[in-house]
N, C-alpha and C positions, 0 to 999 in steps of 0.2 A: 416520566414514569420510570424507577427506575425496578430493575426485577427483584424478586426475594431472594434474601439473604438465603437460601435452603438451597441455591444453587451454585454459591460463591463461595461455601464455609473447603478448606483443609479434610482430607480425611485424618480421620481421629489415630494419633500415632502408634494405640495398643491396636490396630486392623489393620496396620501396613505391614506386608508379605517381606521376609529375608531376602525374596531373590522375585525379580520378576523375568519376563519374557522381553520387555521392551520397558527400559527408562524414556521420554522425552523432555528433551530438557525446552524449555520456553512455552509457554501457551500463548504465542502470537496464532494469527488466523491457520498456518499452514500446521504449525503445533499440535493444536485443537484438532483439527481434520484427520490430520495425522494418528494421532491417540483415537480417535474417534472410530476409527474404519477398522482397527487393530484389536478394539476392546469388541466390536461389534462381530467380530469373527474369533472370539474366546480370548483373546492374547491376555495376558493378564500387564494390565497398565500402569505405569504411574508416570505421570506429569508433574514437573517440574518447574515453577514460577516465582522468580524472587518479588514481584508487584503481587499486593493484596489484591488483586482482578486479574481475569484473563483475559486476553483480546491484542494486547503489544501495540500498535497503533492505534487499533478500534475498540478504543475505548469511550467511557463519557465521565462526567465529573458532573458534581452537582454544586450551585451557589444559589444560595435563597430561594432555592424552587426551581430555579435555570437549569433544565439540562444541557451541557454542552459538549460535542461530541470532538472527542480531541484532538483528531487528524484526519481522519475517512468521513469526506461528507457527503459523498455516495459509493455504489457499487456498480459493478457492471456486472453483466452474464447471468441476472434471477432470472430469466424467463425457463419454466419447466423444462425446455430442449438446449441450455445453453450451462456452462461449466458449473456453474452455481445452483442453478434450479436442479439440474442432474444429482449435482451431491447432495441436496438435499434431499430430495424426493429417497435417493438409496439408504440414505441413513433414517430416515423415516421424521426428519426435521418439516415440523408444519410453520408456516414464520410468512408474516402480512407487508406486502412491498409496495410499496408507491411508484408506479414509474413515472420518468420525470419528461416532461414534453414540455417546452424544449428540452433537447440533451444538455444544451449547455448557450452560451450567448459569449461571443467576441467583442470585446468594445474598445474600438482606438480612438484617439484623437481627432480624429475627423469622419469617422464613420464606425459600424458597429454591425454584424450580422449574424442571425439568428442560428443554430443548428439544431434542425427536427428529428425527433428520432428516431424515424423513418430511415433508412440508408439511400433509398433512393427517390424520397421529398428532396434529400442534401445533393446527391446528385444532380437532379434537377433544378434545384435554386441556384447551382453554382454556375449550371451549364447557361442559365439564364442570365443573370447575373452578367457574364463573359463567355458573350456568344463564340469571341474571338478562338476559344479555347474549347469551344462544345468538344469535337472528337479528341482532342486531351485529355479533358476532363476523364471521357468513359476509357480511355484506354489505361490512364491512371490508375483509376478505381479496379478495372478490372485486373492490372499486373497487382494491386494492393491486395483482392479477395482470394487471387490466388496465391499469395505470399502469406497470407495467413491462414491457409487451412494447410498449407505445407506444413508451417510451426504449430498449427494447432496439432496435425497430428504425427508430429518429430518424424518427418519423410527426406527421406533426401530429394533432392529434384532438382530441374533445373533453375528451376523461379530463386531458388533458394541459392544458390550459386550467384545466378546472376545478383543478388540483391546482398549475401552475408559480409561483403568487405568495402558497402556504400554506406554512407552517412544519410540523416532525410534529405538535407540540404543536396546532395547530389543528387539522391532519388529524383527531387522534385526538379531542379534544374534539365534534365534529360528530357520531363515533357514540359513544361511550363516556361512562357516568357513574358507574360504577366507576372508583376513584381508582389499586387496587391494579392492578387490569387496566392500566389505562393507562402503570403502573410497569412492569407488565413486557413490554409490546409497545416501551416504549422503554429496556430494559433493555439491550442490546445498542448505542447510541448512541457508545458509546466508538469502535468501528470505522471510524465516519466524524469522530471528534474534535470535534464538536458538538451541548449536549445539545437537548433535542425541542423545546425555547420557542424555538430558534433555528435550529436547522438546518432545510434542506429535504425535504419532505415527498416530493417528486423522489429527493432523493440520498440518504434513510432507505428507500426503495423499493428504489434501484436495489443497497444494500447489502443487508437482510434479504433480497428474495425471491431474488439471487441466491444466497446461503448455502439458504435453508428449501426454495428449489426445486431445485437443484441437489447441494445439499450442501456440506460443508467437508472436506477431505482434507491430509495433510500425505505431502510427498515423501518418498518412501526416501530416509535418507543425511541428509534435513536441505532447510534452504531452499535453500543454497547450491549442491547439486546441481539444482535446478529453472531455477537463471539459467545455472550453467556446461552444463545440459543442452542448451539455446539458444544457447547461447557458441558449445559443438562442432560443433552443425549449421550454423550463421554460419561457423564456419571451414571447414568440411565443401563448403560451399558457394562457396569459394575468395576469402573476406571477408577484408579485410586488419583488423588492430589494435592500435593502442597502447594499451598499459596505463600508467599511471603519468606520463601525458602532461597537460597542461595549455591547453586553449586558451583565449589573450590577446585574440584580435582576431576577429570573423569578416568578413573581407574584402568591401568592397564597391562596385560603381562607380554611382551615380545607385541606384535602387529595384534594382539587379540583382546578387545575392551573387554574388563572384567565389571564395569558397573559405575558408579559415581561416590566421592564422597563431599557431604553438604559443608560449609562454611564452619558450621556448630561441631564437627567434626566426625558427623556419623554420617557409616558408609553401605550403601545397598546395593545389592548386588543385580545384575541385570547381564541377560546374552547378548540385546542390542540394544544401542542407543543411536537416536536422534536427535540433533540439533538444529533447532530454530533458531540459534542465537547467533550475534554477529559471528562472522565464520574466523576473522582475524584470531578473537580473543578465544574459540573454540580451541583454536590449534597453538596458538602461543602462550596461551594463561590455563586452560582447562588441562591440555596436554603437555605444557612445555616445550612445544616442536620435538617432540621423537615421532617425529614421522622422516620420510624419504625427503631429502633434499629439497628438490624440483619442484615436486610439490607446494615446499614452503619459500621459494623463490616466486614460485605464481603467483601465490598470497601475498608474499613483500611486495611482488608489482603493481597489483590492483588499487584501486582507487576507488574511496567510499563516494557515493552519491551527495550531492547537494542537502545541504538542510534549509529549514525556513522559521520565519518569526509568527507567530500566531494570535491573535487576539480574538477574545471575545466577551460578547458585548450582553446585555440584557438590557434591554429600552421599554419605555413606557408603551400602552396603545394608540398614545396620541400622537404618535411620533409616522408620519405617511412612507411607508415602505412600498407599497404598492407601485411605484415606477423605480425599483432599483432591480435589475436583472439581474440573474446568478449567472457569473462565468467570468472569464478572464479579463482583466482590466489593461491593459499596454499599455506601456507609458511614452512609446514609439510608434509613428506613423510612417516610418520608410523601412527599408529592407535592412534597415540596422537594427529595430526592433529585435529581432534574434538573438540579439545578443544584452537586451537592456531588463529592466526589470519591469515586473506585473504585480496584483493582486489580484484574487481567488476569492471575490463575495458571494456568500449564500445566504441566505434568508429561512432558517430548515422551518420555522414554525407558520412558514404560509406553507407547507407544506403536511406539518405536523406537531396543531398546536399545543400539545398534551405537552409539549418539552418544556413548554414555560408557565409560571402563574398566569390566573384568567386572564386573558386580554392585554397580556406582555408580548413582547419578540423577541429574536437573537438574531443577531447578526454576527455573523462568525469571516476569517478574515485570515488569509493565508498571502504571506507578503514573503518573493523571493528577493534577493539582493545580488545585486552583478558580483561577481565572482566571491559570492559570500561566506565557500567553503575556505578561502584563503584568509579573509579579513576575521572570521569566527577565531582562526588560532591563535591571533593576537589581541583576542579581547580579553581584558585581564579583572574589570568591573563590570559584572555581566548585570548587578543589578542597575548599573546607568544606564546600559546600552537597553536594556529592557523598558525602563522609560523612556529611554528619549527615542526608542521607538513605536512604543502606545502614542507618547506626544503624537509623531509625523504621522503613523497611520492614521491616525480619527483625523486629523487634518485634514491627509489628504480623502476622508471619506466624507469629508465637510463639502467635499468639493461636488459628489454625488448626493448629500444628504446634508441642507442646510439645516441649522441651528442641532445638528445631533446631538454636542456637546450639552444641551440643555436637557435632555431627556435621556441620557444613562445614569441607569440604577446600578447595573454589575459589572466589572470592567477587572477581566482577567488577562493572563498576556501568558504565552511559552516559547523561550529563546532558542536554540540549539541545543543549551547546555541544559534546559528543561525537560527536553527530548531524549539527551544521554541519559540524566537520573533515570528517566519514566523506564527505559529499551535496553538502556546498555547499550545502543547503537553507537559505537565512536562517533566522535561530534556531533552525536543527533542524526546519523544520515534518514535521509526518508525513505530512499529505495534501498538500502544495500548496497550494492555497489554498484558505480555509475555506468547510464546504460550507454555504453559508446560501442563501436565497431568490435575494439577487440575485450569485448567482455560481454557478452550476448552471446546467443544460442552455442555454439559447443564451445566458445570460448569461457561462458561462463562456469563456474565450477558446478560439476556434477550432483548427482544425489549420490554416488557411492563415494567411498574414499579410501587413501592406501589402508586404513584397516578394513580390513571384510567386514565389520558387523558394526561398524559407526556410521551413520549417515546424516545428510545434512537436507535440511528443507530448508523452504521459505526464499526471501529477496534476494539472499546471499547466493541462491543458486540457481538452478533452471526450471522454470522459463527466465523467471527474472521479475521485476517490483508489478503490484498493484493487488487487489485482493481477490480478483479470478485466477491469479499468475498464481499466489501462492495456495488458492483452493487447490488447485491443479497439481502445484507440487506435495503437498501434504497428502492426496490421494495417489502419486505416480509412489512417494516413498514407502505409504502403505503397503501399498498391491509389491514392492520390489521387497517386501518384509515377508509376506506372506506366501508370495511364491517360493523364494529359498527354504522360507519353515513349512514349505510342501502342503499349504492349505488353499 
């Protein structure tokens, strides 16, 4: 099902204003939120999106009736009291959510285990599981719950000290000597695109307890329903927008933005702007680096996040999905797992059959590759490598689901370099930039910046990747927009 065109068209270019209050440039999730909160407290808006859709990640595409959602295959934090159901409820978004029980499902080579989502069924299954490890376990979980309401609500503390210059992989080492336990508390690592020996033990927090405490839910209709649901209310809210737009320049005089000008060459004036777009190309291609040095030294240092290969599928109803579980696939069963490669299967239409023709499925299928962000820049035939990776995924999905091969009907695929077109994210990154030690919580780059009235939202900045992370920042940017303009 996909929504009416009434809420995805451009505003009409003789109604767009000489000067607004607030340009934003991107309508990815924190974009949208962002414009959203802004328009709903008078700002006069206008958003900025060179894709004919809004949504930057969470998006869907349609093939012979197949809806397929093209990178978000679920959410975390709808429930009414958690970061999501909060911003909805304020903006006055009504929007139908499936919550997903299980949370998710781990499956190695030699064993597999479930996660409820419940936080303390998982507690308990685990403490069961590895008696050896009972008071570990809860002491684990409890330095984790306190590690994430610290970041949930940006506090200094000690939790946060003790844990901001560790990796998960040392996290977990500290209480854990169980090898397998440890596989599978960081079995779930794909979500934020960096395994546990590197990533931070911060931004492994701020992604599991959000899911284990809140839940994971997927939108009625699809993903692309949950950005155009925020579209509507953005326009609802008398938000102006171009779709399919381009911005070349973002104007400016000494430290002080004066506005944007578009690709086509025409230029609109605005007090502040916002960027949801890769941060690199904000400040080297939008600005040309006139800003402060140091600044654009931090930027040269940082390093984008992992990308990944994607297929999806539309199968017959004869085809038995009913014993294939959603969640992460390993293709390692010892403590080197960590560093090897997964797939990401979901099934959305046992969940939400409206996405496909009567009595069809989808199987949708996110494949990382061992250090894939290095081998991606030396791909120079990206339509080979596109095959000959449809080829080995359905392969190796032959290996979960025999004879598949005979019952696909739709059979799409998106590389890295599918994910630039779609984002503009360099090389496709999926988070932003990679969640490691030194680029998490104040390492990461801020929402303010050396100009006083440009700011930046989304992956690129604080919190950091996933679609609560950027709900959060898109509302933190707002409210920092509207306190200075004294409303």
């Amino acid at each position: 099902m996909l929504p009416s065109k009434t809420y995805i068209q451009s505003t009409k270019l003789d109604r767009l204003y000489p000067c607004y209050d607030v340009i934003v440039i991107g309508a990815g999730i924190a974009g949208l939120i962002c414009a959203a909160f802004l328009a709903k407290n008078g700002k006069k808006v206008l958003l900025i999106e060179q894709h004919s859709i809004p949504g930057g990640y969470c998006t869907s595409f349609k093939r012979k009736g197949f809806n397929f959602d093209a990178a978000v295959h679920h959410i975390g934090g709808c429930g009414k009291w958690s970061i999501v159901g909060r911003c909805f409820k304020t903006l006055g978004i009504e929007m139908n959510f499936y919550p997903l029980d299980p949370m998710d499902n781990l499956i190695f080579p030699k064993f597999s285990i479930e996660i409820p989502a419940n936080l303390e069924d998982y507690i308990t299954r685990l403490q069961e599981r590895y008696q050896s490890e009972k008071d570990s376990v809860k002491n684990f979980f409890n330095d984790f719950i306190k590690l994430y309401r610290a970041t949930f609500n940006n506090e200094k503390s000690q939790i946060i000290d003790k844990y901001k210059d560790k990796t998960f992989g040392e996290m977990l080492n500290a209480f854990f000597k169980n090898d397998e336990l440890k596989m599978v508390l960081s079995g779930q690592w794909g979500y934020i695109g960096l395994p546990p020996a590197k990533a931070s033990a911060i931004g492994m927090c701020q992604m599991m307890i959000n899911y284990l405490k809140d839940g994971a839910f997927f939108p009625s209709g699809g993903t692309q329903e949950f950005a155009n649901a925020i579209f509507k209310k953005f326009i609802d809210f008398g938000g102006h927008v171009m779709l399919s737009f381009k911005v070349k320049k973002i104007l400016s005089s000494g430290n002080t933005v004066k506005g944007v000008k578009l690709e086509e060459g025409k230029e609109i004036a605005s007090d502040v702007v916002v960027s949801n777009i890769d941060a690199r190309q904000t400040f080297f291609e939008l600005l040309e680096g006139r800003i402060d040095s140091p600044f654009l030294r931090k930027i040269e240092r940082m390093k984008e996040s992992c990308s990944f290969f994607l297929l999806y599928l539309g199968v017959g109803a004869e085809l038995d999905l009913s014993e294939l579980k959603r969640g992460f696939y390993h293709t390692s069963n010892d403590s080197s797992y960590a560093a090897g490669e997964w797939m990401y299967i979901s099934v959305p239409t046992k969940i939400c059959p409206s996405l496909a023709p009567a009595n069809k499925q989808i199987i949708s299928v996110v494949v990382y590759i061992k250090d894939g962000t290095y081998k991606y820049k030396n791909i120079n035939d990206w339509k080979s490598f596109k095959q000959d990776m449809t080829l080995s995924t359905i392969n190796r999905l032959e290996h979960y689901i025999p004879d598949i091969k005979k019952h696909i009907e739709v059979k799409e695929a998106a590389t890295p370099k599918t994910l630039e077109r779609y984002t503009l994210n360099t090389n496709g990154a999926a988070y932003g930039w990679e969640v490691s030690v030194n680029q998490i919580w104040d390492n990461r780059l801020p929402h303010k910046t050396p100009f006083d009235n440009l700011y930046l939202a989304g992956h690129w900045t604080r919190p950091g990747p996933g679609i609560c992370a950027v709900v959060s920042s898109g509302w933190n940017v707002a409210n920092l927009i509207m306190k200075i303009g004294g409303n």
